[in-house]
Gaussian input, Z-matrix of N, CA and C with variables (Angstrom, degrees):
# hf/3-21g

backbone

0 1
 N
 C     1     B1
 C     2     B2     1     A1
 N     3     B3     2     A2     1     D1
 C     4     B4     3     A3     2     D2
 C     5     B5     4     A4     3     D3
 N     6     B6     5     A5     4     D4
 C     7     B7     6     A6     5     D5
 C     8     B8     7     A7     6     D6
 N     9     B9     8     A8     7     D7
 C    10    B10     9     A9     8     D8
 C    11    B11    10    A10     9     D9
 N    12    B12    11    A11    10    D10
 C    13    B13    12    A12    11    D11
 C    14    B14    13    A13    12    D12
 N    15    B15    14    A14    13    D13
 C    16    B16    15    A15    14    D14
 C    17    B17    16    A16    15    D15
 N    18    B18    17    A17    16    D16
 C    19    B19    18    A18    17    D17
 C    20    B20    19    A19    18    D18
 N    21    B21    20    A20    19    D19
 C    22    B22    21    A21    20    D20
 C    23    B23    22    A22    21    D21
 N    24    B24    23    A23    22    D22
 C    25    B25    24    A24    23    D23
 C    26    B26    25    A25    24    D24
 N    27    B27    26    A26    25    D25
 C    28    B28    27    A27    26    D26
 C    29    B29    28    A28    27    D27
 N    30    B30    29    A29    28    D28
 C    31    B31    30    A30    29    D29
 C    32    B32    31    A31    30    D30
 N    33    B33    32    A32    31    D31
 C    34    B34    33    A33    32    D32
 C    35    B35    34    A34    33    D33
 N    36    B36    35    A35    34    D34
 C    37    B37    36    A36    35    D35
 C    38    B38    37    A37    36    D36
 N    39    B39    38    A38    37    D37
 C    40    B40    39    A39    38    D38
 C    41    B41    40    A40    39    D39
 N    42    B42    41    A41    40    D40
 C    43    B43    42    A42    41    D41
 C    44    B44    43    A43    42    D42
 N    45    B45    44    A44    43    D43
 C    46    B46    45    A45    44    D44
 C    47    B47    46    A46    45    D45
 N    48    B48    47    A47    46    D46
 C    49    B49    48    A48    47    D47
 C    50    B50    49    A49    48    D48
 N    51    B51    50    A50    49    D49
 C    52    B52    51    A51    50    D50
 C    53    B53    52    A52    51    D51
 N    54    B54    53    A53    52    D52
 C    55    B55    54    A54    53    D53
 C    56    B56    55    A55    54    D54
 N    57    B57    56    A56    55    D55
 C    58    B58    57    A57    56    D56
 C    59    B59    58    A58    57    D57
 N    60    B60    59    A59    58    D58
 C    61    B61    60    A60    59    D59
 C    62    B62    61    A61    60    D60
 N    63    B63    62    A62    61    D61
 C    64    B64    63    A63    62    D62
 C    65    B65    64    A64    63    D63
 N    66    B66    65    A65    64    D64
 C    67    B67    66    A66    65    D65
 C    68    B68    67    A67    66    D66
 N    69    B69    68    A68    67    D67
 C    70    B70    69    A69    68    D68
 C    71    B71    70    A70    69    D69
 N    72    B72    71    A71    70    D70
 C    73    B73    72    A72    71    D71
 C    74    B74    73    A73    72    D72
 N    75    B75    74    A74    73    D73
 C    76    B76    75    A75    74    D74
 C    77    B77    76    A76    75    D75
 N    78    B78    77    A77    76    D76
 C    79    B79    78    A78    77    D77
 C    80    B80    79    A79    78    D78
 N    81    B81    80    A80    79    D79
 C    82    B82    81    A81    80    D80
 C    83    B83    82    A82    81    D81
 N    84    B84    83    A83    82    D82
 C    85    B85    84    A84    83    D83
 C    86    B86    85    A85    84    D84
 N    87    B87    86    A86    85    D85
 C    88    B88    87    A87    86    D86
 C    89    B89    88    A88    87    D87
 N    90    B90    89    A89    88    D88
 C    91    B91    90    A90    89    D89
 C    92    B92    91    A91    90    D90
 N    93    B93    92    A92    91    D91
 C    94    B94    93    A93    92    D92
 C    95    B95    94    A94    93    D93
 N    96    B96    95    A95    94    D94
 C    97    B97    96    A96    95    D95
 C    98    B98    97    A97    96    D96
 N    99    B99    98    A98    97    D97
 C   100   B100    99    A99    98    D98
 C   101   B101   100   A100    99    D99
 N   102   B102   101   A101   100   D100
 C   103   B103   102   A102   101   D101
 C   104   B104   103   A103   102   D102
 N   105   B105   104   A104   103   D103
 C   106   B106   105   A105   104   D104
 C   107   B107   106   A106   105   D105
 N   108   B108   107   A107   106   D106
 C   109   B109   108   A108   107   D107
 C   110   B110   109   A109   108   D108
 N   111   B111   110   A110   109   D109
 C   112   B112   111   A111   110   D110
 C   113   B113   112   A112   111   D111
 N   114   B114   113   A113   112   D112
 C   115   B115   114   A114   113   D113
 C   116   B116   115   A115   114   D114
 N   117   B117   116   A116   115   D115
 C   118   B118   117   A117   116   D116
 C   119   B119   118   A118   117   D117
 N   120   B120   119   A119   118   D118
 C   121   B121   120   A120   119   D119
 C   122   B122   121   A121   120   D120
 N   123   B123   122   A122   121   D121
 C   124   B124   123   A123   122   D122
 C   125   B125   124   A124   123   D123
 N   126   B126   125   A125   124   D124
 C   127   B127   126   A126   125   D125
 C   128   B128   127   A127   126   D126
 N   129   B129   128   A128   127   D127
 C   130   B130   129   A129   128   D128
 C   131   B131   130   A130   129   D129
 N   132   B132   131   A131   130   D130
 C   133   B133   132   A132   131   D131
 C   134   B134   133   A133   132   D132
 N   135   B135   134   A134   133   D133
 C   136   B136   135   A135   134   D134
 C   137   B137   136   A136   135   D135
 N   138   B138   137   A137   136   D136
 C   139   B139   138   A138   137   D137
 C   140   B140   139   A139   138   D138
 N   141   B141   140   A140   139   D139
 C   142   B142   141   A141   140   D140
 C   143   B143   142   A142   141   D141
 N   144   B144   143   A143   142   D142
 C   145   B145   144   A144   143   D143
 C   146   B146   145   A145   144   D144
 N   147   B147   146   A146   145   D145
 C   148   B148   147   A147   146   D146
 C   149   B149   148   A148   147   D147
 N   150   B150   149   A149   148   D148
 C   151   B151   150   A150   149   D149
 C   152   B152   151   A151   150   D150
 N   153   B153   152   A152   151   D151
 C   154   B154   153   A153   152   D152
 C   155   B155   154   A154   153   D153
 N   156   B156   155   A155   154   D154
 C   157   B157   156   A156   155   D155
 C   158   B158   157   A157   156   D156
 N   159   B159   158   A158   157   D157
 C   160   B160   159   A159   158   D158
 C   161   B161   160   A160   159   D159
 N   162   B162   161   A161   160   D160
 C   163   B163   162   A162   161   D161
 C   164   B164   163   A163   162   D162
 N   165   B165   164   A164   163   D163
 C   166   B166   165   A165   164   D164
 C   167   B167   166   A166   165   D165
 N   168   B168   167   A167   166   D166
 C   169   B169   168   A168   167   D167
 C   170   B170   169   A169   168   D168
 N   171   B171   170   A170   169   D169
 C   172   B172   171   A171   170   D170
 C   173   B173   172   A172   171   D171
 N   174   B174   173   A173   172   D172
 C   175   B175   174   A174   173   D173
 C   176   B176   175   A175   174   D174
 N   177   B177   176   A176   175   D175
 C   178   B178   177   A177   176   D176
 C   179   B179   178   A178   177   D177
 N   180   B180   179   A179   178   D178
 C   181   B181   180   A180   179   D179
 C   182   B182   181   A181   180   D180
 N   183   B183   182   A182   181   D181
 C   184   B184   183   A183   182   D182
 C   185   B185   184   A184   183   D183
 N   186   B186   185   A185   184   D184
 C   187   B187   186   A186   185   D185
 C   188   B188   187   A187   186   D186
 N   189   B189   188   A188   187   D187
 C   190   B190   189   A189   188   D188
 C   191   B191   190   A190   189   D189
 N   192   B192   191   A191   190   D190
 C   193   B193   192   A192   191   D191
 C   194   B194   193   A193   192   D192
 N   195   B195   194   A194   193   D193
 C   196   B196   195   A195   194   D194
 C   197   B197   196   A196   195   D195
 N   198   B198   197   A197   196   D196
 C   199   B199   198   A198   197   D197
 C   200   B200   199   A199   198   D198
 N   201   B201   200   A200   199   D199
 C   202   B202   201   A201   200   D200
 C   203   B203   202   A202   201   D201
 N   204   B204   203   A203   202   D202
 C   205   B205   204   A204   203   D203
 C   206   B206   205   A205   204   D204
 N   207   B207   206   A206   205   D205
 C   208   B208   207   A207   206   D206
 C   209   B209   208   A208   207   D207
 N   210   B210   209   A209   208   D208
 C   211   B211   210   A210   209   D209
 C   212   B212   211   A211   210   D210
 N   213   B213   212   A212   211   D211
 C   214   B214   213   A213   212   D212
 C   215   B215   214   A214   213   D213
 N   216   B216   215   A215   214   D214
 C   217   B217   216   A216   215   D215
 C   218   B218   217   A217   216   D216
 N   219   B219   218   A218   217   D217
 C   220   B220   219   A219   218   D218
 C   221   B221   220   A220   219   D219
 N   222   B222   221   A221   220   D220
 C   223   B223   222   A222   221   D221
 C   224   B224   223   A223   222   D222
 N   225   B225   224   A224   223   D223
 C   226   B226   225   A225   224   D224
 C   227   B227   226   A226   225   D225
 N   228   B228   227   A227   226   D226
 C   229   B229   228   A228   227   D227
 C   230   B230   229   A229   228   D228
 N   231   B231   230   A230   229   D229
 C   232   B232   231   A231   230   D230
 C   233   B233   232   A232   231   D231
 N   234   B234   233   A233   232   D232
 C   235   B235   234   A234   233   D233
 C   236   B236   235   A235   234   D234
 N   237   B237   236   A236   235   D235
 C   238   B238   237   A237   236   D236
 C   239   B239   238   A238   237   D237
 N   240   B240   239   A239   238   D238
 C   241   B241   240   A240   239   D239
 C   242   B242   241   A241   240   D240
 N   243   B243   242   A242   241   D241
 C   244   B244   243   A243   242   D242
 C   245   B245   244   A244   243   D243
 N   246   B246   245   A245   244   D244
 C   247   B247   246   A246   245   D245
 C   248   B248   247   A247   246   D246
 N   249   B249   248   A248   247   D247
 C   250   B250   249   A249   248   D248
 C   251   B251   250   A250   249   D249

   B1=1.4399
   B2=1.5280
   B3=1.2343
   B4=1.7303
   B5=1.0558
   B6=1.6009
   B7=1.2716
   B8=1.3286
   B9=1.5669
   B10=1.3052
   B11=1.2480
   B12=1.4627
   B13=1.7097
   B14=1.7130
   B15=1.3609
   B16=1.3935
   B17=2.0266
   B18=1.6145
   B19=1.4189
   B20=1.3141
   B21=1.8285
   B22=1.5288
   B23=1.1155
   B24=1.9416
   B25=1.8643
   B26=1.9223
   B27=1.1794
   B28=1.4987
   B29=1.3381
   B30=1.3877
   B31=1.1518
   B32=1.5105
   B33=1.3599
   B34=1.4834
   B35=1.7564
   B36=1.2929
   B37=1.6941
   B38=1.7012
   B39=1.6834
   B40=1.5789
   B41=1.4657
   B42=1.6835
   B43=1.3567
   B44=1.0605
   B45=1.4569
   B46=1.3625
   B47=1.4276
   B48=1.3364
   B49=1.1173
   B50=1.7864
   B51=0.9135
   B52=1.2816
   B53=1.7338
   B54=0.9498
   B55=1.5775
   B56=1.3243
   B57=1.6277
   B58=1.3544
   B59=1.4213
   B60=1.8606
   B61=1.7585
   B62=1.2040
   B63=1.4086
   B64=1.8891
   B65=0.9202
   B66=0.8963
   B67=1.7222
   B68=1.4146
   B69=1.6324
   B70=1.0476
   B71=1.7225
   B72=1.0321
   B73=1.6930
   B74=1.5797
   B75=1.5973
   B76=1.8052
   B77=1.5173
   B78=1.4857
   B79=1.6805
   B80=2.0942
   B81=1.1720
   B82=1.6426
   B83=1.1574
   B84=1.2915
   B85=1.8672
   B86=1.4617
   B87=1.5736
   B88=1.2781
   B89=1.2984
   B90=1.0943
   B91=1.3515
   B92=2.1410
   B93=0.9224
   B94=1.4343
   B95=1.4297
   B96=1.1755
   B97=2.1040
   B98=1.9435
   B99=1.5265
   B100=1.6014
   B101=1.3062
   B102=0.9245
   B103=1.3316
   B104=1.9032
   B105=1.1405
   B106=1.5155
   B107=1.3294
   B108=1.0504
   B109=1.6636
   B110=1.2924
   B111=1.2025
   B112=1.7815
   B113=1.4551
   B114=1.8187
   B115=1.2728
   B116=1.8243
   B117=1.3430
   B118=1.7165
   B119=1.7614
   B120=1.3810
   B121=1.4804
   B122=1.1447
   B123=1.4688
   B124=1.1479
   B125=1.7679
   B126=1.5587
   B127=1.7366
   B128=1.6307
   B129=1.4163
   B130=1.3940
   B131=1.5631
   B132=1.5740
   B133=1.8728
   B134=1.5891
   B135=0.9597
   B136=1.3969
   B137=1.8013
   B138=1.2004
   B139=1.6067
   B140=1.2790
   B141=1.7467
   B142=1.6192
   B143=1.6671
   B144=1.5208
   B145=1.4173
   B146=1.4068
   B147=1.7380
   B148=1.8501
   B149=1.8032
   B150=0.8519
   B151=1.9798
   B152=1.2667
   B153=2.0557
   B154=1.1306
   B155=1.5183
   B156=1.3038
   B157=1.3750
   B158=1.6179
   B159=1.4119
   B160=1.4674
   B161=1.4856
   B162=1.3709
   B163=1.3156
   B164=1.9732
   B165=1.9386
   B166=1.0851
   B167=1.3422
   B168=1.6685
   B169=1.2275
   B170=1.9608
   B171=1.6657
   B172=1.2611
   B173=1.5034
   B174=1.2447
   B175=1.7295
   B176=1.7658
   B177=1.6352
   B178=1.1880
   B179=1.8426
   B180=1.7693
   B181=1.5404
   B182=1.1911
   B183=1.5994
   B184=1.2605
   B185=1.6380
   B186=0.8367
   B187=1.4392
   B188=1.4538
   B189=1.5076
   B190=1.4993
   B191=1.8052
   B192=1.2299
   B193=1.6200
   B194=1.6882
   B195=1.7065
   B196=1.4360
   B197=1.3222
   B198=1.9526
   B199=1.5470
   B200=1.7584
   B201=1.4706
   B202=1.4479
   B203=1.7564
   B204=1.8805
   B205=1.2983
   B206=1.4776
   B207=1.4670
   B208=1.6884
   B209=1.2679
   B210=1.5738
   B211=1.7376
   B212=2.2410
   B213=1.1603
   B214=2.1099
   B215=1.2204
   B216=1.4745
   B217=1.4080
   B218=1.4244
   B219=1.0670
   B220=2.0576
   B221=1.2642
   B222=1.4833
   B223=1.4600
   B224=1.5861
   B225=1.1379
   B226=1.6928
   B227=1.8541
   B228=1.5297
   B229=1.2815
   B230=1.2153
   B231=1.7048
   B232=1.0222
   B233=1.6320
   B234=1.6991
   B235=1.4367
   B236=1.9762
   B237=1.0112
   B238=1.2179
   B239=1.5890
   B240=1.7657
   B241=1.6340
   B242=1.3458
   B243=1.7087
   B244=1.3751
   B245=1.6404
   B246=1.0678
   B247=1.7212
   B248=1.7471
   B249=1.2087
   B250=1.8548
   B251=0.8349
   A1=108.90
   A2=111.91
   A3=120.33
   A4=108.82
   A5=128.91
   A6=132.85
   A7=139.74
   A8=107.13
   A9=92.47
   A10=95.31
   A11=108.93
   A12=119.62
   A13=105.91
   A14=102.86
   A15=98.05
   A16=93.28
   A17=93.86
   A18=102.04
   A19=76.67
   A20=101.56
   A21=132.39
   A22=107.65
   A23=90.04
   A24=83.57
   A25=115.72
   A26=110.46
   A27=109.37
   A28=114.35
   A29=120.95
   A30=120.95
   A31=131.72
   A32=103.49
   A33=122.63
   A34=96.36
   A35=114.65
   A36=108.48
   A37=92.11
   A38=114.16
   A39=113.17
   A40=123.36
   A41=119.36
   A42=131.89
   A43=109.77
   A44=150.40
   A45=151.24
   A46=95.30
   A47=125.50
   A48=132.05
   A49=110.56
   A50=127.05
   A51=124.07
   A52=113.52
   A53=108.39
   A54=129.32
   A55=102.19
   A56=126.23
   A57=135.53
   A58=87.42
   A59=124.42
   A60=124.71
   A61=104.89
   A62=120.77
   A63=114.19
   A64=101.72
   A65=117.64
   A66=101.80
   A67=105.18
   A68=119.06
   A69=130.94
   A70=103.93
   A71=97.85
   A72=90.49
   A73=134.76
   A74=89.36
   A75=102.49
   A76=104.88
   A77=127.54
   A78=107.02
   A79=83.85
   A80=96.74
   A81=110.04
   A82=91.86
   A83=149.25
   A84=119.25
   A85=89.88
   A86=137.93
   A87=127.04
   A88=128.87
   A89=140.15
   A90=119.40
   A91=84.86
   A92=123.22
   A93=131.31
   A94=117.08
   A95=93.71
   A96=114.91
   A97=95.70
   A98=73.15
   A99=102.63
   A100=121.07
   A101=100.08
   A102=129.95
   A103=109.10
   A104=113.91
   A105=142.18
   A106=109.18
   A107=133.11
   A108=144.04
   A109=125.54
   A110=101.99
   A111=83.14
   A112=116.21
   A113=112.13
   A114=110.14
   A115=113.60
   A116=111.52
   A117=120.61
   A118=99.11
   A119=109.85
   A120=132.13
   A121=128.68
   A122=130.74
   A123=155.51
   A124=108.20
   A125=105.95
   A126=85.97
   A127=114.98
   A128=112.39
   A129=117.95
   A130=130.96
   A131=80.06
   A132=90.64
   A133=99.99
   A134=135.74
   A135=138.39
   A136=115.73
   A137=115.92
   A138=95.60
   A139=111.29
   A140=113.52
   A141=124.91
   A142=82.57
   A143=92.93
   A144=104.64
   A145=118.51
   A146=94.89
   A147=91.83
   A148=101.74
   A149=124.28
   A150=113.55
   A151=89.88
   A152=138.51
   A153=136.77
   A154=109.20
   A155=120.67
   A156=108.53
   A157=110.52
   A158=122.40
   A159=133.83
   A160=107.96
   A161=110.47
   A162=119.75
   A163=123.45
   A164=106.54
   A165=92.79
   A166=142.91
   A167=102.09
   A168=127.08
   A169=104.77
   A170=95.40
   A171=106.52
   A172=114.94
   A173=113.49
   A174=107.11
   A175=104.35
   A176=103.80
   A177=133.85
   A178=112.97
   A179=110.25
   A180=109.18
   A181=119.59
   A182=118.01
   A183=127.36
   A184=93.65
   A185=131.40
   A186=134.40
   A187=119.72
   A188=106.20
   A189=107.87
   A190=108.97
   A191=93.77
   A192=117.94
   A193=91.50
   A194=100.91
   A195=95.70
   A196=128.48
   A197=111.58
   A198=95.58
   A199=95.52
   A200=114.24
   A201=110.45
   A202=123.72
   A203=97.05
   A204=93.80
   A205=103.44
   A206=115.58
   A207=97.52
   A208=144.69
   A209=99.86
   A210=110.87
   A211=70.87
   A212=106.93
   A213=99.37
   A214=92.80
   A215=112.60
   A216=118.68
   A217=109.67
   A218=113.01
   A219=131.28
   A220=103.08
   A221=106.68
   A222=115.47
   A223=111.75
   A224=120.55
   A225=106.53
   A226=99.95
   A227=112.65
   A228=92.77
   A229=142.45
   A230=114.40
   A231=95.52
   A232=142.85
   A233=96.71
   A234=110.33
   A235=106.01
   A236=108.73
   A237=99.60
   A238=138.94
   A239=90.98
   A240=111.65
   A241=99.22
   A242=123.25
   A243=87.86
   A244=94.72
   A245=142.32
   A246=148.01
   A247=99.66
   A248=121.90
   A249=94.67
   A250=138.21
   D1=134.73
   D2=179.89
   D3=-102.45
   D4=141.66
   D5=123.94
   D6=-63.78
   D7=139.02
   D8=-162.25
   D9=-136.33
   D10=132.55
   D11=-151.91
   D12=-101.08
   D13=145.73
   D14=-157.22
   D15=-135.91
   D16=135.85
   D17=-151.39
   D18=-85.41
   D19=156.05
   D20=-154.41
   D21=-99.54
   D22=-51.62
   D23=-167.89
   D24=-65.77
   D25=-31.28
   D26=-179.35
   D27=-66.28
   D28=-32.83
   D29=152.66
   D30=-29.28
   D31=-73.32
   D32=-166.15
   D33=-74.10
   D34=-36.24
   D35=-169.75
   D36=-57.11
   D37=-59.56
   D38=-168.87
   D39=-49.27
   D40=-24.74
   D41=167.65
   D42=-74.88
   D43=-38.17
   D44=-164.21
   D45=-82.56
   D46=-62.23
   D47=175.50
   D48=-46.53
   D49=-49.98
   D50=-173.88
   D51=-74.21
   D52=-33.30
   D53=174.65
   D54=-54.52
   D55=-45.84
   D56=-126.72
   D57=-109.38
   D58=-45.47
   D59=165.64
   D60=-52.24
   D61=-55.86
   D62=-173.76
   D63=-51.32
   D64=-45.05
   D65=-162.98
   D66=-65.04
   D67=-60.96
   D68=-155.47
   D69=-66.50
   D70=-42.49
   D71=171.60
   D72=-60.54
   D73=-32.36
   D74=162.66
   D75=-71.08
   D76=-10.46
   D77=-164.05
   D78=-85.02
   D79=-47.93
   D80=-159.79
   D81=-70.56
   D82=10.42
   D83=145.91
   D84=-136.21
   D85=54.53
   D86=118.50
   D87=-20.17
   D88=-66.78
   D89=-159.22
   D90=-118.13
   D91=57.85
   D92=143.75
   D93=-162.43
   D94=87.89
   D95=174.90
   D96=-82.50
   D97=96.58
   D98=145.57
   D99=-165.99
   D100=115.72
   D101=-146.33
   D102=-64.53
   D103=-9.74
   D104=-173.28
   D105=-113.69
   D106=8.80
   D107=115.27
   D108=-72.68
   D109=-53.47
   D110=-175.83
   D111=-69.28
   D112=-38.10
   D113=172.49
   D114=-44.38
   D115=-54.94
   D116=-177.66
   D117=-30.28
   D118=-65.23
   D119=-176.43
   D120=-51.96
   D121=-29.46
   D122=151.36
   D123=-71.72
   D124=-40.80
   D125=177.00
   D126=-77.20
   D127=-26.42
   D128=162.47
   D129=-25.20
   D130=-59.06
   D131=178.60
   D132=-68.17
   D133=-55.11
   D134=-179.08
   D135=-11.22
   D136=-41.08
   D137=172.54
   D138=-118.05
   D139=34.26
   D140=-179.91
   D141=-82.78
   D142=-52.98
   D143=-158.47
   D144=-67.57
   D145=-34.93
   D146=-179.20
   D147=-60.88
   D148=-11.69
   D149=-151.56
   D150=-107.61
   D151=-41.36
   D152=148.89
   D153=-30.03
   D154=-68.62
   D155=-151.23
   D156=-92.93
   D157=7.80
   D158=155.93
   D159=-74.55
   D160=-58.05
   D161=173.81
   D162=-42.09
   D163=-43.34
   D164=145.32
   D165=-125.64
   D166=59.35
   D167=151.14
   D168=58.78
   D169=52.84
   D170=161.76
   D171=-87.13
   D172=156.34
   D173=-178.73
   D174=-99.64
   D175=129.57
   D176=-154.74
   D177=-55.53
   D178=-0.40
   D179=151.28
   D180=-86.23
   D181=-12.43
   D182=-171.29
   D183=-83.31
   D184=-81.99
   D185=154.39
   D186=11.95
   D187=-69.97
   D188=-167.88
   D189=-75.95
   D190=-18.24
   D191=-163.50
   D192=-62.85
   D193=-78.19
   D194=-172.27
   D195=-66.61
   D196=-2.44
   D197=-173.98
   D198=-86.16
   D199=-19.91
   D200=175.63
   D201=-47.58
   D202=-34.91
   D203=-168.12
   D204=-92.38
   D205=-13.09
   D206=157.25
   D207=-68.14
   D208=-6.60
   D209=-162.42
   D210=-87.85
   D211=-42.17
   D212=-162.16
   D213=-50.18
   D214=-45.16
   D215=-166.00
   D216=-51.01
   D217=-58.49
   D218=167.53
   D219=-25.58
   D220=-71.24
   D221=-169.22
   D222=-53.61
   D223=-57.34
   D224=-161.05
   D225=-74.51
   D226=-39.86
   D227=172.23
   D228=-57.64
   D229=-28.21
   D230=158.02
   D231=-97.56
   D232=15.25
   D233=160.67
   D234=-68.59
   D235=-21.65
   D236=178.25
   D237=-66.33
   D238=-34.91
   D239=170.05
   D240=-76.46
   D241=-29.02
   D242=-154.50
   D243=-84.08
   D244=-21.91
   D245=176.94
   D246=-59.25
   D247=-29.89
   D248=154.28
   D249=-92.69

């Protein structure tokens, strides 16, 4: 059985980066919850990121994995603006 070693930094750049749109996209429609903008905005980035993270040659569960946890990420943050 092999290990098979999986480079970090492209990793961690595509999570920071993805972390950093959720967020930022939940800051920029704070005070307009509709929910069919931010989704639009979030699908936008979607083939920034697929062609970034082909480009550095992440493997394509890694991929779907972290853009999944940016859309959660989306969601509770901007459940957060909208509760003040």
């Amino acid at each position: 059985m092999t290990v098979e070693k999986i480079a970090t930094f492209p990793l961690i750049t595509m999570f920071l980066l993805t972390v950093i749109v959720a967020y930022g996209i939940a800051w920029y429609y704070r005070t307009d919850y509709e929910p069919a903008k931010m989704i639009k905005a979030y699908l936008i980035y979607a083939p920034i990121f697929a062609v970034i993270s082909i480009f550095l040659q992440l493997k394509i569960v890694l991929i779907i994995g972290i853009y999944i946890f940016g859309a959660v990420i989306l969601i509770f943050r901007n459940q957060h603006y909208f509760d003040k």
